[in-house]
C-alpha positions as CSV (number, residue, x, y, z in Angstrom):
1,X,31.4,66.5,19.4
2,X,28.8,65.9,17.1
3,X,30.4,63.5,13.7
4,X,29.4,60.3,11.7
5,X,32.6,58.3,11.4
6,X,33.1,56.3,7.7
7,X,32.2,59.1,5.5
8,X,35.4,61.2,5.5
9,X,37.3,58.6,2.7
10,X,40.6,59.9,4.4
11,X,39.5,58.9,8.3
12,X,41.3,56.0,10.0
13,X,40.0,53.5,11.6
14,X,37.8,53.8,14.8
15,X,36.7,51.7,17.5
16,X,33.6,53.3,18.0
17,X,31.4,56.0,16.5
18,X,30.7,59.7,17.6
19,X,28.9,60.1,20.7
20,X,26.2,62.4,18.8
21,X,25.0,62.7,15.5
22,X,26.2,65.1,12.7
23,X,24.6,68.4,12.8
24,X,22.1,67.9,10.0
25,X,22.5,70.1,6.8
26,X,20.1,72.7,5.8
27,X,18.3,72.5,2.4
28,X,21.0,74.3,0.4
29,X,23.3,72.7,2.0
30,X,21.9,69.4,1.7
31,X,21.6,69.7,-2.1
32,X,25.3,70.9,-2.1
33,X,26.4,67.3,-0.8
34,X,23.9,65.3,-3.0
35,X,25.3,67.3,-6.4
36,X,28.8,66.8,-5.2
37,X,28.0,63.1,-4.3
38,X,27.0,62.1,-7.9
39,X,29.4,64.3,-9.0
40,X,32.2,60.8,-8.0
41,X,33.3,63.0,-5.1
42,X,32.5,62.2,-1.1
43,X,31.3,65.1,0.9
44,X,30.8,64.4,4.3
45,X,29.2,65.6,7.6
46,X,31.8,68.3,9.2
47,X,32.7,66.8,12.8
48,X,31.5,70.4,15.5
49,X,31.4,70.7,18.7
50,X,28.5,72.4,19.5
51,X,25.9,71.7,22.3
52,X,22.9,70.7,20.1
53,X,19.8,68.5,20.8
54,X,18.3,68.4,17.3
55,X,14.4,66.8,16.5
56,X,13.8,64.8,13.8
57,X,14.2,67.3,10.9
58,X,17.9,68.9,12.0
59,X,16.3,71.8,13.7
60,X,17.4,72.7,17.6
61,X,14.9,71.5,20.2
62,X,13.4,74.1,22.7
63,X,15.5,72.9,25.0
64,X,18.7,72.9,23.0
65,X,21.5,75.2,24.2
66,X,22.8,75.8,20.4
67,X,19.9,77.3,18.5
68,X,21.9,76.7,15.0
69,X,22.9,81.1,15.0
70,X,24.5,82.1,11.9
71,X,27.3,83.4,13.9
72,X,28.9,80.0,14.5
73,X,32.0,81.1,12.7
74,X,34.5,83.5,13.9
75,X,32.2,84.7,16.6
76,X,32.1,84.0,20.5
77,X,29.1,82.1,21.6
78,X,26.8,84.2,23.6
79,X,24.9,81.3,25.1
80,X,28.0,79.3,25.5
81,X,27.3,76.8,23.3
82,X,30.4,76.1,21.6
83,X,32.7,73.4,23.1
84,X,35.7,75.6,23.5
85,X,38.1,75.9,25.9
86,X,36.6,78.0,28.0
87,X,33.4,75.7,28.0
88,X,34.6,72.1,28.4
89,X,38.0,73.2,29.8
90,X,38.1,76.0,32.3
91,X,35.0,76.2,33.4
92,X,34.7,72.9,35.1
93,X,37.7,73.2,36.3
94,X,37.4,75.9,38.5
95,X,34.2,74.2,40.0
96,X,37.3,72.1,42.2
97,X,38.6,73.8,45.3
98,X,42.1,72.9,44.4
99,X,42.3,74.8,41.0
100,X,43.3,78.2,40.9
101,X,43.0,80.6,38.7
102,X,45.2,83.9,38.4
103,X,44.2,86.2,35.4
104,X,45.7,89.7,33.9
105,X,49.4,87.5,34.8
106,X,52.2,88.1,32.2
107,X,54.6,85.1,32.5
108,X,58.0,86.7,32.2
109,X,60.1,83.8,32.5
110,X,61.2,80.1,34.0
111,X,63.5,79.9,36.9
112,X,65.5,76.9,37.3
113,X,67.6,75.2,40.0
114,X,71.6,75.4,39.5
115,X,72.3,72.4,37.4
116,X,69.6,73.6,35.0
117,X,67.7,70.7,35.3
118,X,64.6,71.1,37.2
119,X,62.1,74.2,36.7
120,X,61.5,76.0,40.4
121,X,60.1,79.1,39.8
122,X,56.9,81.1,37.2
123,X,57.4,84.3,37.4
124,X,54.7,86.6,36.9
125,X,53.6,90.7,36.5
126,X,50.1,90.7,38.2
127,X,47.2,93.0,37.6
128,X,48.7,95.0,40.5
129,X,52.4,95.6,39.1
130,X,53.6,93.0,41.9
131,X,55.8,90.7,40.7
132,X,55.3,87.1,42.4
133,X,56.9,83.8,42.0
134,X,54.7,80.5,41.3
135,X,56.3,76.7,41.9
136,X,55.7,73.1,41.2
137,X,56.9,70.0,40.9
138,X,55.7,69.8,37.6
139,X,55.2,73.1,34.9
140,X,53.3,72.7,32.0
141,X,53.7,75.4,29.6
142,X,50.5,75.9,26.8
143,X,50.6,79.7,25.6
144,X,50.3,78.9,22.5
145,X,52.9,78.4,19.4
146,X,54.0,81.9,19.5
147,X,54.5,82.6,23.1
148,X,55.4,79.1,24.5
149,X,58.3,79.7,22.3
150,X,59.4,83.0,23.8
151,X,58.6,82.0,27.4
152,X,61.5,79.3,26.6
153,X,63.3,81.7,24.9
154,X,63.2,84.6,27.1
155,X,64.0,81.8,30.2
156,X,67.7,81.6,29.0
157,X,70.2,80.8,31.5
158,X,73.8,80.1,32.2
159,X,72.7,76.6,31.4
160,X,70.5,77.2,29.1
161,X,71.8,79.8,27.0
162,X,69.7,79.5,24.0
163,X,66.5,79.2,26.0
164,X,64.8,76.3,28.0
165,X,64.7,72.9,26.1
166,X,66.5,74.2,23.4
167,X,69.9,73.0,22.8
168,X,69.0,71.2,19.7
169,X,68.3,74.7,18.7
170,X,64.7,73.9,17.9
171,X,62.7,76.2,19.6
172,X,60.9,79.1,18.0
173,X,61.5,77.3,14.9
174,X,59.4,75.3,12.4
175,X,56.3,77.9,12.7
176,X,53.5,76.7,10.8
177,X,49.9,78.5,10.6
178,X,48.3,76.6,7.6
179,X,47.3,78.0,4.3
180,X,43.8,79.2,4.3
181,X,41.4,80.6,1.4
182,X,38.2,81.7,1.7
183,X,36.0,81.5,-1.7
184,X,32.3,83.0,-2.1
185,X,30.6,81.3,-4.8
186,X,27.2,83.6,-5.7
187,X,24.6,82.1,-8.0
188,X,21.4,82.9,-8.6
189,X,19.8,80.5,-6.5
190,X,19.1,81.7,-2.7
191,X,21.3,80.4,0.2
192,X,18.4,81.0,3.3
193,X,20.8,78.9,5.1
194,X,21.7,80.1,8.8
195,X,23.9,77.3,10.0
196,X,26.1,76.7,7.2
197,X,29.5,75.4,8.5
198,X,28.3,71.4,8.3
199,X,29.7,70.1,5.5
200,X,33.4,69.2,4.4
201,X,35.2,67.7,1.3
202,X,38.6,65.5,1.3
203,X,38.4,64.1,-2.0
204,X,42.2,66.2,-2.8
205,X,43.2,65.8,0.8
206,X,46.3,63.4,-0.7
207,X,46.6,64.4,-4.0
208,X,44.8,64.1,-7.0
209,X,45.3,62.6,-10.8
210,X,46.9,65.4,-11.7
211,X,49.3,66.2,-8.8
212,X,50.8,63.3,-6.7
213,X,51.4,65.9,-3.5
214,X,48.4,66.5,-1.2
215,X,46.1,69.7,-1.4
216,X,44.2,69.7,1.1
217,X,40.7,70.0,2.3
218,X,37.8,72.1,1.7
219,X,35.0,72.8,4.3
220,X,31.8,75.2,4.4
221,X,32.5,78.3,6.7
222,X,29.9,80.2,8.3
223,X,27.2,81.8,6.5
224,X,28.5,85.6,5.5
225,X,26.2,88.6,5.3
226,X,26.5,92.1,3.7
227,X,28.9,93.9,6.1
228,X,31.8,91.2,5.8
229,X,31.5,90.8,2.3
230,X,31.6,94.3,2.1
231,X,34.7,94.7,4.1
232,X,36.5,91.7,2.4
233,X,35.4,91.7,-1.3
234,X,38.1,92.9,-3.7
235,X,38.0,97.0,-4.9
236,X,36.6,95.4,-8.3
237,X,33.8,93.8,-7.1
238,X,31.5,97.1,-7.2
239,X,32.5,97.1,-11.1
240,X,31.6,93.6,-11.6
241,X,28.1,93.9,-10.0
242,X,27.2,97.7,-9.6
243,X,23.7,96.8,-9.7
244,X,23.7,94.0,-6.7
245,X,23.6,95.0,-3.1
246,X,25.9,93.3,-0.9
247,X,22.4,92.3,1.0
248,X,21.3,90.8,-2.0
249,X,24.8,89.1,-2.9
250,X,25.0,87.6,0.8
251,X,21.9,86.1,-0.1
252,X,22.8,84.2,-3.0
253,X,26.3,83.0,-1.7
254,X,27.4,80.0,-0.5
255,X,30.9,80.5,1.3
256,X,34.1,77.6,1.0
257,X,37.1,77.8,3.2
258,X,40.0,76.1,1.2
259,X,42.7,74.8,4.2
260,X,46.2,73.8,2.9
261,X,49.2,72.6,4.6
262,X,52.0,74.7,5.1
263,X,55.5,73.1,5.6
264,X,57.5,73.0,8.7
265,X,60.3,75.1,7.9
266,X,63.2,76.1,10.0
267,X,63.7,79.9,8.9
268,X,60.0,80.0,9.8
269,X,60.3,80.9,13.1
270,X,59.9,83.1,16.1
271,X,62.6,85.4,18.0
272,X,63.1,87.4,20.6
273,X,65.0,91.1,19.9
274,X,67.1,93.1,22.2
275,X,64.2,95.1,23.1
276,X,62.5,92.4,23.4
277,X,60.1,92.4,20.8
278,X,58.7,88.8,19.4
279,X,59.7,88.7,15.5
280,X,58.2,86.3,13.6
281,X,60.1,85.2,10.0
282,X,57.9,83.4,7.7
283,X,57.7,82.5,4.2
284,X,54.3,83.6,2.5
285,X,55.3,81.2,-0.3
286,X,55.7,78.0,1.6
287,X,53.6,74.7,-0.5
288,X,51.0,77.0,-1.7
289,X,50.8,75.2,-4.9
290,X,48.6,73.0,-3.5
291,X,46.4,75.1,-1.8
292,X,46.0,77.0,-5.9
293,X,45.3,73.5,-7.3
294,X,42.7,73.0,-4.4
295,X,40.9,76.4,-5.6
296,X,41.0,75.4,-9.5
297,X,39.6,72.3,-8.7
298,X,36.4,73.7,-7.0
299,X,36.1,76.2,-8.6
300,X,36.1,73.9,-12.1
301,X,33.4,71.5,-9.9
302,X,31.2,74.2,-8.8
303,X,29.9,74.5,-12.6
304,X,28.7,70.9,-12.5
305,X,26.6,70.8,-9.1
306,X,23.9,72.7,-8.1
307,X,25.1,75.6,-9.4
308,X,25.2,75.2,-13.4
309,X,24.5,77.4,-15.9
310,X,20.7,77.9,-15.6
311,X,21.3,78.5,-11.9
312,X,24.2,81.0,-12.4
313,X,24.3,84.8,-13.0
314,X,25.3,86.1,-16.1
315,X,28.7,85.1,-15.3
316,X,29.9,82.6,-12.6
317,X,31.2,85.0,-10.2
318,X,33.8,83.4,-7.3
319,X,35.5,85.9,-4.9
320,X,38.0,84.6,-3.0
321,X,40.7,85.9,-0.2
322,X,43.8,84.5,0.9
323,X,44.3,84.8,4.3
324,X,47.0,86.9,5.6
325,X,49.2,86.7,8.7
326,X,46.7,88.8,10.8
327,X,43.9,86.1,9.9
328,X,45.8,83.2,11.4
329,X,44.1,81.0,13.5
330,X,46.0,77.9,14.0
331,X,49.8,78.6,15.0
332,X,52.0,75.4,15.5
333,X,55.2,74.0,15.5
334,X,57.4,76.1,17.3
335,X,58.1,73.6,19.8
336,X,58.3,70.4,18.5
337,X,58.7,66.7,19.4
338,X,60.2,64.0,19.0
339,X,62.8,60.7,20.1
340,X,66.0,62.7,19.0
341,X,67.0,65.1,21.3
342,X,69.1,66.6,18.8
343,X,66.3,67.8,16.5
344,X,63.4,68.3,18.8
345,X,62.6,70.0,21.9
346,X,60.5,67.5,24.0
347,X,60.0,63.7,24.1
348,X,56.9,62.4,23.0
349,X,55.4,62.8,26.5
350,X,56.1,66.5,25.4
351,X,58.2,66.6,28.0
352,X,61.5,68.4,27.6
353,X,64.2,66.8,26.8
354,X,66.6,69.0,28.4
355,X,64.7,69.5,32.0
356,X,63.2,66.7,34.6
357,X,59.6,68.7,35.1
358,X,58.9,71.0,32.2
359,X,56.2,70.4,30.0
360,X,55.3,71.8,26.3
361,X,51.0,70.9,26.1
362,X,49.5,73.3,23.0
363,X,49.9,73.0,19.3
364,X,53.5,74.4,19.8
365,X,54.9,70.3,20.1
366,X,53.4,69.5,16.2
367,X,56.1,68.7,14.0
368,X,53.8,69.0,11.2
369,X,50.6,70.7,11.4
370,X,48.5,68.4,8.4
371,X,45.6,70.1,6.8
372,X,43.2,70.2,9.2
373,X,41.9,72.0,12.5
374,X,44.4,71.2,14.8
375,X,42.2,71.6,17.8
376,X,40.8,68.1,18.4
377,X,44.5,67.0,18.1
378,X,45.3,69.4,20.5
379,X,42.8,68.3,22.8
380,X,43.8,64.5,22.7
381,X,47.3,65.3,23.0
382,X,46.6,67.1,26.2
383,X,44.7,64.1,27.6
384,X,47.2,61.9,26.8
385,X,49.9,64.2,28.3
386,X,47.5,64.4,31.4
387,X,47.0,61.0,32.1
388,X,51.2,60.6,31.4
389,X,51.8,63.2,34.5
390,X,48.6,62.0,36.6
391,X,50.8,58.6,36.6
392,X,54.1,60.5,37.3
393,X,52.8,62.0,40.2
394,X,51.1,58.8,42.0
């Protein structure tokens, strides 16, 4: 994880700083955060785990695995680069003869013993049509906010008949997914820049002079080209500029992704039907007010930086998308936490409260989902959890 703690004005305290330095910004990138630094506000390096030995001026050394691609965003690392999951997780796993792993397996449901207490069977479809039966003393359940949720739901029992862990009636419930806006500001200024997502803003995170509720953050996304702005721009953005190719608009545009917290609502939630279909009710609506303040205020910044008049095109031009269900990303909630039995699901072990060895370890146990990539909390969550069961089981 590459970071510089003490910029980001809305950090906590740490005990010690990141184990590798910020990726570096390119040029227009660079100018970016020195326009919006003596513009009062305090930019900062984006924290990205990415496998990157850089020299002295930013760039990737020969021997770097991450050659700074400008498909960083929204894109699988070919050269395995990225420190996802798969990467930093699973992989080294699987280097230990005692780790398993069984793919093209649809979890059906959880078995439990006669008083309801104790999880003894996983069953599972395999790639084969066989149906098989997994145990353990201990089942930790990470599918995700969505379908950790119906596992539990679809597990229902004599004693549990509103699902696993869910007689607080909890489960499914709370659904959060944050609210996300992408905006393309164009000047006329060229963005060469390859690498772009290295920069983030948090000036608003909490609030702001003129609102006393947070709107969230604001953070570079990776560096668009012609095809997804042509697949993403508005109908009216031909009219506006008939005369630009979307090779030549790419070129000039620097690209913001606007991140806003959603609330953790109980009607948002997800259910199983008769035919077993997963539903999911959710409010389009929820605290987006923030999220529109968040926009006006860039959009009323990106005037004064690096992109004033003399820089602009005839007119400032700023397309932006809201992100729709099918975009989501980061899915929490469903699952939630907590000391009171009564209005969460799991302790804060995230183990449940209603069953001795059953474990909730994704995004699902949030009971508010901030305004932020949730990974990294993910990720320390699961360590924690880890070293709770590690004990458990000496």
């Amino acid at each position: 994880m590459h970071g510089r703690h003490g910029e980001d004005p809305t950090a906590g305290p740490t005990s010690a700083q990141y184990a590798y330095p910020p990726v570096e910004h390119e040029a227009r990138i660079q100018q970016l955060s020195d326009d919006l630094g003596k513009a009062g506000l305090h930019p900062f390096h984006l924290p990205i785990g990415v496998n990157l030995a850089q020299d002295e001026h930013g760039l990737a050394t020969h021997d770097s695995v991450c050659i700074r691609c400008d498909r960083v965003d929204g894109f699988p690392c070919l050269v395995g680069a990225k420190s996802d999951a798969q990467v930093i997780c699973v992989d080294p796993a699987l280097t230990y003869d005692n780790v398993t792993m069984v793919t093209e397996a649809n979890v059906r449901r959880l078995e439990t013993d006669p008083t309801g207490r104790t999880v003894t069977g996983v069953v599972a479809e395999l790639r084969n049509g066989v149906t098989e039966q997994f145990s353990a003393d201990i089942v930790v359940v990470a599918a995700g906010a969505v379908n950790s949720a119906v596992l539990l739901l679809r597990s229902a029992n004599d004693k549990h008949p509103g699902g696993l862990a869910n007689s607080s009636d909890v489960v499914g419930r709370h659904y959060m997914r944050h609210n996300n806006l992408a905006l393309m500001a164009v000047s006329k200024e060229p963005n060469p820049t390859r690498f772009q997502k290295t920069l983030a803003l948090n000036d608003w995170y909490l609030g702001a002079d003129d609102w006393e509720y947070p709107l969230g953050g604001i953070q570079m996304l990776g560096k668009s080209d012609a095809d997804q702005i042509h697949g993403e721009a508005p109908r009216w953005a031909g009219a506006v500029m008939p005369d630009m190719p979307f090779e030549v608009l790419a070129h000039h545009a620097v690209d913001f992704w606007l991140c806003g917290e959603d609330l953790p609502l109980p009607e948002s939630r997800v259910t199983l039907g008769k035919d077993d279909a997963i539903h999911l009710s959710l409010d389009e609506k929820n605290n987006i007010a923030g999220l529109k303040r968040l926009q006006h205020k860039l959009r009323g910044m990106l005037g004064h930086l690096g992109m004033h008049e003399h820089h602009l095109l005839d007119h400032s031009i700023y397309l932006h998308k809201g992100m729709p269900i099918g975009a989501t990303a980061h899915q929490a909630g469903t699952v939630r936490f907590g000391d009171d039995p009564r209005s969460s699901a799991l302790d804060v072990n995230c183990k449940a409260h209603d069953l001795d060895n059953l474990y909730v370890v994704d995004t699902s146990f949030f009971p508010s989902i901030g305004a932020v990539n949730p990974s990294l909390t993910a990720i320390a969550n699961a360590l924690r959890v880890g070293d709770h069961i590690a004990a458990r089981l000496s």
